[in-house]
N, C-alpha and C positions, 0 to 999 in steps of 0.2 A: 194828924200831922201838925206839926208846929210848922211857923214861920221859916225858920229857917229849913227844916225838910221839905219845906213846898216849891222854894226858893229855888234849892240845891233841883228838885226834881222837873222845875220848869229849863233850868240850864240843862241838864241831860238830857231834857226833853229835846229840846234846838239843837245841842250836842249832832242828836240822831236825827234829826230834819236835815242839818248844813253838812251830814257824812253821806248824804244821799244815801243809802241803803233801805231802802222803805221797808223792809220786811223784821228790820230791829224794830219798828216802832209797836209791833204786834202787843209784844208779852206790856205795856203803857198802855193799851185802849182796852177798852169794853167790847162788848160784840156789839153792841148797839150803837157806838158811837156816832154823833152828828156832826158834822161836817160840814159849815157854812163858811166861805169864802167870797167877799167882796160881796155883789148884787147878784151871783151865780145861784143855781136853784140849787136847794141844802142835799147833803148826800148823807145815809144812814146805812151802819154796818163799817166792822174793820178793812171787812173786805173793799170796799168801795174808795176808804180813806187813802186805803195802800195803793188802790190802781192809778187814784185820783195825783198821789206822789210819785207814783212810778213814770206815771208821765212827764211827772216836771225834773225826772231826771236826765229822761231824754230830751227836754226842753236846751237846759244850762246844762254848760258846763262845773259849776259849780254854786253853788251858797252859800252865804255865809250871813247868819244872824249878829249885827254888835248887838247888844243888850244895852237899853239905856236905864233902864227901872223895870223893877219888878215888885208888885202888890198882890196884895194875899188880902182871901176875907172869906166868905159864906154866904151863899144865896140858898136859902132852902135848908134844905140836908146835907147840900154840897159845897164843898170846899171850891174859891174860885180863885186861879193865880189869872192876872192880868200883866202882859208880858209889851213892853216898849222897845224897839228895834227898829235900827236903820238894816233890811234886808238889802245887804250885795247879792250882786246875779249877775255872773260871766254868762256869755250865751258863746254857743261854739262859733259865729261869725266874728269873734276877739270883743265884741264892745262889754262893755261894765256898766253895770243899772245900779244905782243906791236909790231903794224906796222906803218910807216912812213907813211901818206894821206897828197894828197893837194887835195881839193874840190875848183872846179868853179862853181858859181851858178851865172847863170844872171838871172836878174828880167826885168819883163814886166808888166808894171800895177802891183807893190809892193806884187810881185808873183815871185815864181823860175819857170820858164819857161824853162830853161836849166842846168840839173847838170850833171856833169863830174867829178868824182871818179880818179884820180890816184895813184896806187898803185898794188904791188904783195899783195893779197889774199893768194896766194899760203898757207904760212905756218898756215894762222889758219883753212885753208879747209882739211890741211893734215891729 
């Protein structure tokens, strides 16, 4: 994938995060994929990814990733986009959270095989 395909494919990536539909995210992962978020213990499998966002859709009411930068490069074998975002987050009691994210999603065979979430959750779980 070039730069700009990885680009493109990290936005439609967040596209289908901020649609909440977790079950679009499927045909984007691996069956193996890893799943690390914040200091939470890692989760492995699609299945897990999705149950893992299924929940945060009954969390918010909504999502919404801005995008502030996105970087592209190669660890290994694998291609790795590195994703900057201020994460909005309605939650159904009306309040609005903007938190600071960097997402790492590395691809293997034009798949996320490994994502990694940083960031404090804390204030929109509170």
């Amino acid at each position: 994938m070039t730069r700009t395909e990885l680009e493109s494919f990290a936005r439609a990536f967040f596209a289908k995060v901020d649609a909440q539909k977790a079950d679009d995210l499927r045909p984007l992962l691996t069956e193996d994929v890893r799943l690390q978020m914040a200091n939470l213990a890692p989760s492995t499998g699609a299945d897990d990814l999705i149950a893992a966002f299924r929940a945060t859709e009954e969390r918010f009411l909504s999502i919404r990733h801005d995008i502030q930068g996105i970087w592209t490069g190669a660890d290994n074998q694998d291609l790795v986009v590195s994703v900057e975002a201020i994460a909005n987050y309605e939650i159904f009691d009306g309040r609005r959270v903007a938190l600071p994210v960097n997402s790492t999603l590395r691809l293997r065979d034009g798949k996320v095989a490994d994502y990694r979430i940083f960031m404090d959750p804390g204030p929109a779980f509170a």
